[in-house]
Gaussian input, Z-matrix of N, CA and C with variables (Angstrom, degrees):
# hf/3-21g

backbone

0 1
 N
 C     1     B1
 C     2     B2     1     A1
 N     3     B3     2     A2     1     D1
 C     4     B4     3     A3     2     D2
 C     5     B5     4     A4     3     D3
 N     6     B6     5     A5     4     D4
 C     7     B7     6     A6     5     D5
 C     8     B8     7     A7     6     D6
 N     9     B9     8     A8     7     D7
 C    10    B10     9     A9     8     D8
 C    11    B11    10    A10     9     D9
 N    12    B12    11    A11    10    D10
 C    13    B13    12    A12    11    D11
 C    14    B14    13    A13    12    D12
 N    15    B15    14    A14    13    D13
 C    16    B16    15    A15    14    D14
 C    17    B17    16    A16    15    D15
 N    18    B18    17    A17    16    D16
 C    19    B19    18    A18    17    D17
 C    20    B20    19    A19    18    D18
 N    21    B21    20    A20    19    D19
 C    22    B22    21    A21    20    D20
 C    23    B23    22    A22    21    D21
 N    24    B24    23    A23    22    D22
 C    25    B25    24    A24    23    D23
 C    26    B26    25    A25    24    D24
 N    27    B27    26    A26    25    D25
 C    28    B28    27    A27    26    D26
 C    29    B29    28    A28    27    D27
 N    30    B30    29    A29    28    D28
 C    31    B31    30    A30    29    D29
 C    32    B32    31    A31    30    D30
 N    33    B33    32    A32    31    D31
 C    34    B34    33    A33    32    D32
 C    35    B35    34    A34    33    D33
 N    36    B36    35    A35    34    D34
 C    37    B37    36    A36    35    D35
 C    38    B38    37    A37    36    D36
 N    39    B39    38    A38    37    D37
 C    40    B40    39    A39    38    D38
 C    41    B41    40    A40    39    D39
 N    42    B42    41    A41    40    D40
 C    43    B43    42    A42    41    D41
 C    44    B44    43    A43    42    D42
 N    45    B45    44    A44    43    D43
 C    46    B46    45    A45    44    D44
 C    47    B47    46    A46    45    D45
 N    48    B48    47    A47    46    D46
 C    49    B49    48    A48    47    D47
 C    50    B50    49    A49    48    D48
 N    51    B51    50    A50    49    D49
 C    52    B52    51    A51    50    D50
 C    53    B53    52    A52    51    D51
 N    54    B54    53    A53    52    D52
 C    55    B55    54    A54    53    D53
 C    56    B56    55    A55    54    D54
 N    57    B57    56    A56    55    D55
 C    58    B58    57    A57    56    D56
 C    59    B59    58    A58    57    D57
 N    60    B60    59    A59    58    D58
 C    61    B61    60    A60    59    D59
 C    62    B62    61    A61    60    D60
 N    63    B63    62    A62    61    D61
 C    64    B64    63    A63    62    D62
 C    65    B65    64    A64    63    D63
 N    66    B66    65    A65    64    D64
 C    67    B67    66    A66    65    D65
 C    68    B68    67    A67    66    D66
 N    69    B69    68    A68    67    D67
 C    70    B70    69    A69    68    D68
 C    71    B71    70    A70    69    D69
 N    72    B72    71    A71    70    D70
 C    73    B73    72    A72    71    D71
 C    74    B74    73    A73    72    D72
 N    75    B75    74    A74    73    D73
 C    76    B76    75    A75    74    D74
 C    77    B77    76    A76    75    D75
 N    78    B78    77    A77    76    D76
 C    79    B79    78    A78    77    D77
 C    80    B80    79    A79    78    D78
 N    81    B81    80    A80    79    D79
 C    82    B82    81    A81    80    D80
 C    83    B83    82    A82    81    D81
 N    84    B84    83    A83    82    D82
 C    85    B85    84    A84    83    D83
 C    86    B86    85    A85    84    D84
 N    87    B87    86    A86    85    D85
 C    88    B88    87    A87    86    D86
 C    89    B89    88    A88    87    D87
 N    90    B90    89    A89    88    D88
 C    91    B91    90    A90    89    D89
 C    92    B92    91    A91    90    D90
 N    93    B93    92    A92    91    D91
 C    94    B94    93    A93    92    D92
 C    95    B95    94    A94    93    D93
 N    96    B96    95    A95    94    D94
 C    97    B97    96    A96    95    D95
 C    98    B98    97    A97    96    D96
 N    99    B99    98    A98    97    D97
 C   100   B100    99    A99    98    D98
 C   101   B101   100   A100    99    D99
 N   102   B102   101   A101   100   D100
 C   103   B103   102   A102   101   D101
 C   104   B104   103   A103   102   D102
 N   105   B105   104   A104   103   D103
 C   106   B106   105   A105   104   D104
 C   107   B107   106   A106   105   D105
 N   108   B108   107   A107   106   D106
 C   109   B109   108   A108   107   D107
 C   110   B110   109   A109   108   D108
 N   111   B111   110   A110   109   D109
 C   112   B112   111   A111   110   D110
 C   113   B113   112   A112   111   D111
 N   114   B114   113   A113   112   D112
 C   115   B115   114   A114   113   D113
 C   116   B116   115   A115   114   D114
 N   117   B117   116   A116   115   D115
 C   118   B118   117   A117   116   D116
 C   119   B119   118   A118   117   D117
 N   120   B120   119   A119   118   D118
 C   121   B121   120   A120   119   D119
 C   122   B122   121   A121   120   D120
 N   123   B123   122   A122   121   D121
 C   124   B124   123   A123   122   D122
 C   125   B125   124   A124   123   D123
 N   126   B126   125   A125   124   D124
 C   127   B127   126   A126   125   D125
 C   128   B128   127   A127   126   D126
 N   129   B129   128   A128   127   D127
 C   130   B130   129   A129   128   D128
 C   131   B131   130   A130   129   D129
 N   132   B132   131   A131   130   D130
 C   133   B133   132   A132   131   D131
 C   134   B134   133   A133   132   D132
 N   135   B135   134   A134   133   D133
 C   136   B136   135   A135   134   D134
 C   137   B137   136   A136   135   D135
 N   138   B138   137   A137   136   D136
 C   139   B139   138   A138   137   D137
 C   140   B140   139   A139   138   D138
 N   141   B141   140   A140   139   D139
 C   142   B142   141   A141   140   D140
 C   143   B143   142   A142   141   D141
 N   144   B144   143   A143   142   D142
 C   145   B145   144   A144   143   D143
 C   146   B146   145   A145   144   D144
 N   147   B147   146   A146   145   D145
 C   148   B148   147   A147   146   D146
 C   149   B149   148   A148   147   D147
 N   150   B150   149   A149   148   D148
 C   151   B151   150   A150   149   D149
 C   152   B152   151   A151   150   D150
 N   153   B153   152   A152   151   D151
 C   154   B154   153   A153   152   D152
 C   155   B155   154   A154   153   D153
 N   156   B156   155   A155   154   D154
 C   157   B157   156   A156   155   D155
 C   158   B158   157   A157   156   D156
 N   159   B159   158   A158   157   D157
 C   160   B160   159   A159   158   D158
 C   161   B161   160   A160   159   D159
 N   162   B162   161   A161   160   D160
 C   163   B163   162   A162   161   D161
 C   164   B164   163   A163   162   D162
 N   165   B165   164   A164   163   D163
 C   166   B166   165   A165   164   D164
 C   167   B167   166   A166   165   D165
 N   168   B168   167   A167   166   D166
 C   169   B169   168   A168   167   D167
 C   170   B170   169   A169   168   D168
 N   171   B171   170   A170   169   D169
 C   172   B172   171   A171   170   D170
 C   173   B173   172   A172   171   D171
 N   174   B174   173   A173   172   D172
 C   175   B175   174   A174   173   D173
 C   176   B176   175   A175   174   D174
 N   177   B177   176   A176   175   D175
 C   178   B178   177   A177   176   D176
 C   179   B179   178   A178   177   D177
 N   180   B180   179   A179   178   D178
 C   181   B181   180   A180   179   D179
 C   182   B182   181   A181   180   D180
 N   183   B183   182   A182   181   D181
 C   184   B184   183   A183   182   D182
 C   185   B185   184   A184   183   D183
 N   186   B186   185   A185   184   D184
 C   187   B187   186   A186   185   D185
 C   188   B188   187   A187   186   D186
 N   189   B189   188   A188   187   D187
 C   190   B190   189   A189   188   D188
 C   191   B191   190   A190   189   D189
 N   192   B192   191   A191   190   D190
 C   193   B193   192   A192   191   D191
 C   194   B194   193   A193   192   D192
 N   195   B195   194   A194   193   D193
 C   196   B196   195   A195   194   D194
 C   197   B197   196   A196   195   D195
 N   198   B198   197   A197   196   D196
 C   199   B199   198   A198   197   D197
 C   200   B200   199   A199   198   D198
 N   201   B201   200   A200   199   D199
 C   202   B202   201   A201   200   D200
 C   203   B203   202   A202   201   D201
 N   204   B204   203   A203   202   D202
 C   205   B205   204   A204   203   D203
 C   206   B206   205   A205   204   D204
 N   207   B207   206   A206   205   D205
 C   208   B208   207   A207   206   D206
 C   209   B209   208   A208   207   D207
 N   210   B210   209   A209   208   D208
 C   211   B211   210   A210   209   D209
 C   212   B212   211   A211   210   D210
 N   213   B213   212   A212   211   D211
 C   214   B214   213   A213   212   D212
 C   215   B215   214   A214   213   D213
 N   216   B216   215   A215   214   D214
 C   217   B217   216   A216   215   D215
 C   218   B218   217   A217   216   D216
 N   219   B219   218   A218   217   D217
 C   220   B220   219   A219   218   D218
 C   221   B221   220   A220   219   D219
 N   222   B222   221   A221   220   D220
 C   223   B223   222   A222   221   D221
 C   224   B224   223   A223   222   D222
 N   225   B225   224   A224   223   D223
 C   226   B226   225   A225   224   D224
 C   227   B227   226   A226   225   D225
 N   228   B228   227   A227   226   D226
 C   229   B229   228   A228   227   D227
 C   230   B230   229   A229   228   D228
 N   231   B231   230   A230   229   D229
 C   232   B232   231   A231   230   D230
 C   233   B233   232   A232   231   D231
 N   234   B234   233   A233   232   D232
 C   235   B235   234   A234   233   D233
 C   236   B236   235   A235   234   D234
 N   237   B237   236   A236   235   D235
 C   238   B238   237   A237   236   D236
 C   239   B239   238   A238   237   D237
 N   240   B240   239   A239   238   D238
 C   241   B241   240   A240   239   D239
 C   242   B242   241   A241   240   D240
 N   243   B243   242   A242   241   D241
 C   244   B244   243   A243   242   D242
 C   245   B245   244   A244   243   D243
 N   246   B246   245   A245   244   D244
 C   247   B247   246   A246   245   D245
 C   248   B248   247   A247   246   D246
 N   249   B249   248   A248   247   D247
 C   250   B250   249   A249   248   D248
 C   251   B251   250   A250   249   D249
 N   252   B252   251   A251   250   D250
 C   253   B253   252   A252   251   D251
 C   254   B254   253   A253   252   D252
 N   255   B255   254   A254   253   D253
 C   256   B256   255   A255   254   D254
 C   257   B257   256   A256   255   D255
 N   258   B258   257   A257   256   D256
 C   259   B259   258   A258   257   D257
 C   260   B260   259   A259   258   D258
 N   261   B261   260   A260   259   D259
 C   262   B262   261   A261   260   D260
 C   263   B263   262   A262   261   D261
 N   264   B264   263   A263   262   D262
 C   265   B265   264   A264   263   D263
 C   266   B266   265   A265   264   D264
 N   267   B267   266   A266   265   D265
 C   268   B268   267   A267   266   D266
 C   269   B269   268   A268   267   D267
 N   270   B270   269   A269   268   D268
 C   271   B271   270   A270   269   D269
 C   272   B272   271   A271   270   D270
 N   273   B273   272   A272   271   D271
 C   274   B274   273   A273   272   D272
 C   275   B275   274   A274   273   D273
 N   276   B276   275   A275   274   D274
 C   277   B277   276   A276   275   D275
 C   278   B278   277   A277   276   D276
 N   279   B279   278   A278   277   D277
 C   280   B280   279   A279   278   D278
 C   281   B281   280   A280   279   D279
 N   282   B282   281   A281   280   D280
 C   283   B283   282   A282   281   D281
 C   284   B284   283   A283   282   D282
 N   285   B285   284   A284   283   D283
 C   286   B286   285   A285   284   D284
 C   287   B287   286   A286   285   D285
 N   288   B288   287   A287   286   D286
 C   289   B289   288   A288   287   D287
 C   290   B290   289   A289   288   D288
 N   291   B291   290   A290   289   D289
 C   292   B292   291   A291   290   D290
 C   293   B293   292   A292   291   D291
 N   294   B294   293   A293   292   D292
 C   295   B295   294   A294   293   D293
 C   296   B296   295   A295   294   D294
 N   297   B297   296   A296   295   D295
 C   298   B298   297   A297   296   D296
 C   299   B299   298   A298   297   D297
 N   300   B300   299   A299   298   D298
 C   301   B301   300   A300   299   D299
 C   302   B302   301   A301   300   D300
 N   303   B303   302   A302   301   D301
 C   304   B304   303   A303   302   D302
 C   305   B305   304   A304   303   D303
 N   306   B306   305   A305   304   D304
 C   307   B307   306   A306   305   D305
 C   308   B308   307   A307   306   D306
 N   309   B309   308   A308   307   D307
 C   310   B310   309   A309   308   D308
 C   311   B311   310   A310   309   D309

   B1=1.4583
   B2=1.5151
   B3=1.6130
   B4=1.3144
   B5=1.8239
   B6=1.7459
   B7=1.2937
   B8=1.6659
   B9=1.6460
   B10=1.0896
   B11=1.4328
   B12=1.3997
   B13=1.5348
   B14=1.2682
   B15=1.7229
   B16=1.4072
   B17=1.4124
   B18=1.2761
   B19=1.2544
   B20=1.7210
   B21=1.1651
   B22=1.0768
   B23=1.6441
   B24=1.2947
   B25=1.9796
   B26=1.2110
   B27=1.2857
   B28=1.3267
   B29=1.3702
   B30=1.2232
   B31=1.3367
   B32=1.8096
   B33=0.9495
   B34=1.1047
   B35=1.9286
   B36=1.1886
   B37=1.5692
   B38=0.9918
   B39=1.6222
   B40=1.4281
   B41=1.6480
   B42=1.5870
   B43=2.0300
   B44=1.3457
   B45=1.3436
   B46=1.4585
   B47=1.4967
   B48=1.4104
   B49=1.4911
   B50=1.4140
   B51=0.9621
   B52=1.8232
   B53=2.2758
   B54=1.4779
   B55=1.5572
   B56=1.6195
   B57=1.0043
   B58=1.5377
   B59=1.4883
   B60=1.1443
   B61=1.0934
   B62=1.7937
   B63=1.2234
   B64=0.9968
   B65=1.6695
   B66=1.9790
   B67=1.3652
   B68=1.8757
   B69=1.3611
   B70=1.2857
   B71=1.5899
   B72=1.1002
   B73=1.5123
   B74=1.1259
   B75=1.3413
   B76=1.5955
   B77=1.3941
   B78=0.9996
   B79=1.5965
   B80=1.6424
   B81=1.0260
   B82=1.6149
   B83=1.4712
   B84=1.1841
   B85=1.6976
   B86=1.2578
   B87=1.4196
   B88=1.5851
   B89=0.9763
   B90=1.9552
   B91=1.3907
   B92=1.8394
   B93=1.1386
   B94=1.5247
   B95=2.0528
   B96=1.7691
   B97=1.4495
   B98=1.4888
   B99=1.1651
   B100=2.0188
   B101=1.5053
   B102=1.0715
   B103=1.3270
   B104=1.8005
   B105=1.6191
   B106=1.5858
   B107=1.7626
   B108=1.0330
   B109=1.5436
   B110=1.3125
   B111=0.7571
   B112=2.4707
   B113=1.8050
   B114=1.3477
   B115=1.7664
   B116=1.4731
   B117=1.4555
   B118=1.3749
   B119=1.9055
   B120=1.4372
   B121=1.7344
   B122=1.4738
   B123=1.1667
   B124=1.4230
   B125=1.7062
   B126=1.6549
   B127=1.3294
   B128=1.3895
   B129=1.1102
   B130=2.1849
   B131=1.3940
   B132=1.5487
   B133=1.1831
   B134=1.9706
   B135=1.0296
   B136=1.9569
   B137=1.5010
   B138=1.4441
   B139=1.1024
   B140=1.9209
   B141=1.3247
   B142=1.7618
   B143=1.1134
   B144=1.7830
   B145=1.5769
   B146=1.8401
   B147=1.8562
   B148=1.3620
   B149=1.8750
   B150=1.0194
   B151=1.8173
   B152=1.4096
   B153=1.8130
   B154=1.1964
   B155=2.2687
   B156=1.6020
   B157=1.6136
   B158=1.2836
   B159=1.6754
   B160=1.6237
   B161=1.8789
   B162=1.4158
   B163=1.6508
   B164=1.3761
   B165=1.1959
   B166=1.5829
   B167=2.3056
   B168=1.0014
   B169=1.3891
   B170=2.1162
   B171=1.4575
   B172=1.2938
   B173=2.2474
   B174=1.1967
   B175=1.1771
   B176=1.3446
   B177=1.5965
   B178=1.6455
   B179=2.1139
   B180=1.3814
   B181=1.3493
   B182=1.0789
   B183=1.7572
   B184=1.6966
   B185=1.6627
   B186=1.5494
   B187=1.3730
   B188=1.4294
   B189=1.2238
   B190=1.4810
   B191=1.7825
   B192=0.8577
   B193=1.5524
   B194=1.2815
   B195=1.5812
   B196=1.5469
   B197=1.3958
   B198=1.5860
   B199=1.5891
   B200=1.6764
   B201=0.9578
   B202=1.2461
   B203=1.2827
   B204=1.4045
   B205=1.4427
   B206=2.0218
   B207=1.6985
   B208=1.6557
   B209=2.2775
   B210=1.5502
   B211=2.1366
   B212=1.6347
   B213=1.0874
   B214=1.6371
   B215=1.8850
   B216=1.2791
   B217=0.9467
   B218=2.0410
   B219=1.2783
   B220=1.6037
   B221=1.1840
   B222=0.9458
   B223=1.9619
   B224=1.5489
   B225=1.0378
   B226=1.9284
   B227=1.3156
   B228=1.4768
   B229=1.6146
   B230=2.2921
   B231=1.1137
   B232=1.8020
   B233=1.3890
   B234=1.5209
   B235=1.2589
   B236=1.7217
   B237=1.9890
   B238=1.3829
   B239=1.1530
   B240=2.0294
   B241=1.5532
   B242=1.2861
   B243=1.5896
   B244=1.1013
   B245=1.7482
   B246=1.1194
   B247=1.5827
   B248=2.0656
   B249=1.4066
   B250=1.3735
   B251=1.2478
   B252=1.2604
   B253=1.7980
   B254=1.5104
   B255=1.1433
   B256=1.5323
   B257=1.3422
   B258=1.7821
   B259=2.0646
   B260=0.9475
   B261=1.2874
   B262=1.9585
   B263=1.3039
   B264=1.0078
   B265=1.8264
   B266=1.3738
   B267=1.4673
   B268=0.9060
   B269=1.5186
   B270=1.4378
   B271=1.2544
   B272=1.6756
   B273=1.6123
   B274=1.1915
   B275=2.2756
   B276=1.0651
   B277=1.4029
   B278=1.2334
   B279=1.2296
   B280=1.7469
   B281=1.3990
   B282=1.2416
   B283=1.0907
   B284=1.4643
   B285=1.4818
   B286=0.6786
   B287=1.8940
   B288=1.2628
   B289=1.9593
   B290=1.7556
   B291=0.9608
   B292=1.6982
   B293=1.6567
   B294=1.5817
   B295=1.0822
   B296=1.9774
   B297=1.8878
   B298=0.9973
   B299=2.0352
   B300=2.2414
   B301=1.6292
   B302=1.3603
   B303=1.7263
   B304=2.0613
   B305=1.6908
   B306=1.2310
   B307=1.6307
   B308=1.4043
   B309=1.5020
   B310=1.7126
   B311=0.9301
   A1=110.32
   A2=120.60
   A3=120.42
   A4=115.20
   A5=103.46
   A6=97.80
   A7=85.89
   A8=123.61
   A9=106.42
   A10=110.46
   A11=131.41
   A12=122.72
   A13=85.99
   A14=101.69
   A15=119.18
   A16=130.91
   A17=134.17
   A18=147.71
   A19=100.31
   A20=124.18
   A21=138.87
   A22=136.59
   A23=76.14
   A24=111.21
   A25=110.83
   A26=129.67
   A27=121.88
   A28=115.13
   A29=131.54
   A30=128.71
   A31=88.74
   A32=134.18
   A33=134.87
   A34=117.29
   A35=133.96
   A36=129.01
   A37=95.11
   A38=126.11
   A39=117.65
   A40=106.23
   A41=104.45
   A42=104.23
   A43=95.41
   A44=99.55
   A45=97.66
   A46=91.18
   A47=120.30
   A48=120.63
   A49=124.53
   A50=114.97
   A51=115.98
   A52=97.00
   A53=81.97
   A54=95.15
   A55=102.26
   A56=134.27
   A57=138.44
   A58=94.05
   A59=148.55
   A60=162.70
   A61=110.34
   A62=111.65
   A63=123.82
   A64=129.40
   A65=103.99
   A66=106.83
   A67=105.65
   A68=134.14
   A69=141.17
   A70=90.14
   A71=130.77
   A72=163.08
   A73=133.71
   A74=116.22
   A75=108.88
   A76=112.13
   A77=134.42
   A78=145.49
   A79=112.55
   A80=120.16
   A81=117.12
   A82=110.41
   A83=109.56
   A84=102.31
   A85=144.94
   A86=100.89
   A87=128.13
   A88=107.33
   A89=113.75
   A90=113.03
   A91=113.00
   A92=121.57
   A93=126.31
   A94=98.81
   A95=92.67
   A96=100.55
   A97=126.16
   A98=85.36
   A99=92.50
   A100=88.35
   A101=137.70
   A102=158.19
   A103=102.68
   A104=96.59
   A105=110.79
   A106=98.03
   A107=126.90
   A108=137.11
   A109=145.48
   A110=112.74
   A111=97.09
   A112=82.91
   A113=86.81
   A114=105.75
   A115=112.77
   A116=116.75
   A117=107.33
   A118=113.05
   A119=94.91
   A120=101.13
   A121=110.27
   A122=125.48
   A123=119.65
   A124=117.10
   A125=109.58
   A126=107.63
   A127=109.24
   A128=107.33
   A129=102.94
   A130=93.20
   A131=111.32
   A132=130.26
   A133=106.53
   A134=96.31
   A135=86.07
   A136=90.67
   A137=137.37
   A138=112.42
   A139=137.80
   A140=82.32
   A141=99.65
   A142=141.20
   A143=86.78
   A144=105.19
   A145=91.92
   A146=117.36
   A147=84.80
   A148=110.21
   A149=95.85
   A150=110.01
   A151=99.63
   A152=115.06
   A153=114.54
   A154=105.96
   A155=103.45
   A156=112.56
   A157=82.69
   A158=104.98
   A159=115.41
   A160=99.25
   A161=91.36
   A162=103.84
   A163=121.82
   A164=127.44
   A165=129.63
   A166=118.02
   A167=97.90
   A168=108.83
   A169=103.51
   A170=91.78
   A171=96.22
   A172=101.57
   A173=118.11
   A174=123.34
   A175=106.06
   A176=109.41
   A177=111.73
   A178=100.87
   A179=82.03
   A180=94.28
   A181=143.78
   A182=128.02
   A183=127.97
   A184=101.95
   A185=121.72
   A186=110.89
   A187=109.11
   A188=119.52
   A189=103.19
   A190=98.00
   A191=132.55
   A192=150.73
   A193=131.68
   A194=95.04
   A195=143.01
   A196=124.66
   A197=98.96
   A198=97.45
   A199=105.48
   A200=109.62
   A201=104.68
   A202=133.87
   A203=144.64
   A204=144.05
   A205=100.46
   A206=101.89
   A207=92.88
   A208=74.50
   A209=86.09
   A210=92.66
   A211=89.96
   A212=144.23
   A213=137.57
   A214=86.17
   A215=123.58
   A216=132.88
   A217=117.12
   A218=101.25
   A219=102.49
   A220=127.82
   A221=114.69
   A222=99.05
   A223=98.33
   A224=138.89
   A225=121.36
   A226=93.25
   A227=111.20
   A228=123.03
   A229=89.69
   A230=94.96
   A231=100.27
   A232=103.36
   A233=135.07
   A234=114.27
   A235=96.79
   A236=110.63
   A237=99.22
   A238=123.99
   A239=128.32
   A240=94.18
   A241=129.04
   A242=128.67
   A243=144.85
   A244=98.43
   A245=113.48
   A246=122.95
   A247=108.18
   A248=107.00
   A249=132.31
   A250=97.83
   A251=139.92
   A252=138.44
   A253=85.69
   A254=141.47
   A255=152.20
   A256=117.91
   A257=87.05
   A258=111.76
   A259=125.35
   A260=134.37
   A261=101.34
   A262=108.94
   A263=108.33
   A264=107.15
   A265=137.04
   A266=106.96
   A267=100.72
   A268=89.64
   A269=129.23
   A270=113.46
   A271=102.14
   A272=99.21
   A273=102.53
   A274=113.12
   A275=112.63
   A276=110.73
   A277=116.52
   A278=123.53
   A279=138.09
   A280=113.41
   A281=135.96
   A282=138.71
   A283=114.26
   A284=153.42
   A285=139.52
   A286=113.28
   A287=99.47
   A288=101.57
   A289=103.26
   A290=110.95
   A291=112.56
   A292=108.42
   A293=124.22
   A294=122.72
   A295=87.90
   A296=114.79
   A297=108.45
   A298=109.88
   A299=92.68
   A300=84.34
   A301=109.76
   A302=105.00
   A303=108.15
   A304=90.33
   A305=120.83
   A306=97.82
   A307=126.85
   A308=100.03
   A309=122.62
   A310=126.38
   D1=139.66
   D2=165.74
   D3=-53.00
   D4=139.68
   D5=-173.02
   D6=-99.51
   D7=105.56
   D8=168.21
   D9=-166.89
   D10=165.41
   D11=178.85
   D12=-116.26
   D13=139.05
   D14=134.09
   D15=-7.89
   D16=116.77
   D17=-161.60
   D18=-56.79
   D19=-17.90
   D20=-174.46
   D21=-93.50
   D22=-16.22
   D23=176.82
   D24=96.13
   D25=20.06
   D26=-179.78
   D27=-120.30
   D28=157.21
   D29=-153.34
   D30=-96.79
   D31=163.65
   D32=173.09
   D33=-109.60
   D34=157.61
   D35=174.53
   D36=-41.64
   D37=154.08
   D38=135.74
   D39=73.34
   D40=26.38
   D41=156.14
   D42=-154.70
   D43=-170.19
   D44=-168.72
   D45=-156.74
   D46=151.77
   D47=177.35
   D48=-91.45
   D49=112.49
   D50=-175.90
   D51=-36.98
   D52=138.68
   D53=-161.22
   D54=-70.89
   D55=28.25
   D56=-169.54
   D57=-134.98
   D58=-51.69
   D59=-168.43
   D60=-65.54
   D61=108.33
   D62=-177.26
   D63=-88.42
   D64=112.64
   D65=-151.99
   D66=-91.47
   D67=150.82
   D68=-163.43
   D69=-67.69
   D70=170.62
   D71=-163.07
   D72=-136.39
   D73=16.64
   D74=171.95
   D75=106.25
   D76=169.38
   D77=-168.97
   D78=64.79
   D79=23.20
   D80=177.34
   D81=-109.94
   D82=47.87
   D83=177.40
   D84=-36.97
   D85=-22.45
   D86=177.98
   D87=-67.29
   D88=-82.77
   D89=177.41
   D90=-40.62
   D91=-44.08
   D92=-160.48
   D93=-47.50
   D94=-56.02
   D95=-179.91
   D96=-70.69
   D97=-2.04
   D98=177.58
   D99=-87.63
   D100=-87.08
   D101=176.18
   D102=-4.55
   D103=-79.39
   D104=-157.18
   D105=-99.91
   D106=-29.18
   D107=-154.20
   D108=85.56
   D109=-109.65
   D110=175.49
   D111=-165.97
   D112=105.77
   D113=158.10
   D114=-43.19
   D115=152.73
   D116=-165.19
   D117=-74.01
   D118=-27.79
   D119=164.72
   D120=-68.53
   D121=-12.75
   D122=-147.13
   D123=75.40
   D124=-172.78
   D125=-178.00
   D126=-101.47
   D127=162.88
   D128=168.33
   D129=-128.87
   D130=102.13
   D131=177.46
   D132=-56.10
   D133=131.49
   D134=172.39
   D135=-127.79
   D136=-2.97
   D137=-176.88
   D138=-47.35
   D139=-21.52
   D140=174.28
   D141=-75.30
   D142=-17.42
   D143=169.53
   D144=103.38
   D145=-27.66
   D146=-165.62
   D147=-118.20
   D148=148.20
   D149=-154.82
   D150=-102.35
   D151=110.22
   D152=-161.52
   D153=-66.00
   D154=8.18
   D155=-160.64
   D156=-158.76
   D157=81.33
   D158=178.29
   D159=-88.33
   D160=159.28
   D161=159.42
   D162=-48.42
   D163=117.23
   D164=169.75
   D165=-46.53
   D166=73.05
   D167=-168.28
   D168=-72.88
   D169=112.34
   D170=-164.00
   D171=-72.34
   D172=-130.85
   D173=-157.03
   D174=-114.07
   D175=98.85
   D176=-172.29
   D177=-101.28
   D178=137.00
   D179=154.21
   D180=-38.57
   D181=99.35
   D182=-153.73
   D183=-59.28
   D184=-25.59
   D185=176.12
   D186=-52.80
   D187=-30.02
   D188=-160.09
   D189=-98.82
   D190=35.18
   D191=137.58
   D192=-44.42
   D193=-61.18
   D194=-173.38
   D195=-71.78
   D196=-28.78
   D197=-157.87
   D198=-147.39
   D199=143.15
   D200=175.37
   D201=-79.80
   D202=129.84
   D203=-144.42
   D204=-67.76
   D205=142.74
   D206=-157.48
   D207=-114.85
   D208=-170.91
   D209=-165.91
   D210=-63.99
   D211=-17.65
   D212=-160.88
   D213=-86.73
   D214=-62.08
   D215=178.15
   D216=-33.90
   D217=-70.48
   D218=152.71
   D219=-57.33
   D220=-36.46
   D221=177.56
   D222=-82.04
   D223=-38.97
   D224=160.35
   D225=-24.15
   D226=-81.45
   D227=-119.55
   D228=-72.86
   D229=-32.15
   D230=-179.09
   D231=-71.42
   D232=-22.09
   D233=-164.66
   D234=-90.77
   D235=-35.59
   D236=172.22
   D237=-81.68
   D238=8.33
   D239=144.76
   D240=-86.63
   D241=-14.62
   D242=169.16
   D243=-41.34
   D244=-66.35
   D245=-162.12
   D246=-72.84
   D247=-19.79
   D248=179.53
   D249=-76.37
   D250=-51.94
   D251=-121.50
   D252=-133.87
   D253=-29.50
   D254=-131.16
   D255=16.29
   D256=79.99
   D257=168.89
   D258=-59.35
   D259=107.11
   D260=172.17
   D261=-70.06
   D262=176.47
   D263=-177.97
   D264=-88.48
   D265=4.96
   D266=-176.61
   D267=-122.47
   D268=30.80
   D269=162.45
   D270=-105.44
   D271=157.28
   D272=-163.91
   D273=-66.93
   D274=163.69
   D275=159.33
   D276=-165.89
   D277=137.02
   D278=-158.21
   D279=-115.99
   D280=111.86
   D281=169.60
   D282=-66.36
   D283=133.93
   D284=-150.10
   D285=175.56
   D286=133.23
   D287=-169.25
   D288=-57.08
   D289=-19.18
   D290=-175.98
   D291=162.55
   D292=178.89
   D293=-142.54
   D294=-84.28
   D295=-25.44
   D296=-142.74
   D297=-82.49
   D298=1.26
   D299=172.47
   D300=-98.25
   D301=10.91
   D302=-175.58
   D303=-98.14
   D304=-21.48
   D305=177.33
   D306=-109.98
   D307=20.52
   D308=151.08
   D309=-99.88

């Protein structure tokens, strides 16, 4: 298979991107709809991180405002997605601000 993206940034069916080669991330709606077309809902962009039909986020602690989350803090938050998602434990899971600092 050609190792290559679309002149356009998009990977095409049936290629694959040489693994060094760094592929675009989302927010190009234009190109996307030139390319593939406009879903019959349309798209719900999340590239921005912001979701016009966010999660109902109940009542967090103003300390954690303030401060940045310390290793006690992550191992909470990893054991309740483990126990959330049903992880086994020895598969891996990454806490992380969004997908776009895991695919840098």
């Amino acid at each position: 298979m050609p190792e290559t993206v679309a002149e356009n940034g998009w990977q095409k069916k049936g290629t694959r991107a040489a693994m060094t080669e760094r592929l675009p991330h989302g927010g190009n709606l234009t190109k996307a709809e030139a390319e593939y077309g406009r879903p019959l809902n349309g798209w719900l962009d999340l590239s921005t991180g912001i979701n016009p039909m966010p999660y109902p986020v109940g009542r967090i602690d103003p300390k954690f405002w303030h401060r940045l989350p310390d290793q006690a803090d992550l191992h909470v938050l990893l054991l309740a997605a483990r126990q959330a998602y049903g992880i086994a434990g020895q598969a891996g899971v990454v806490a992380a601000p969004g997908t776009q600092a895991i695919i840098q």
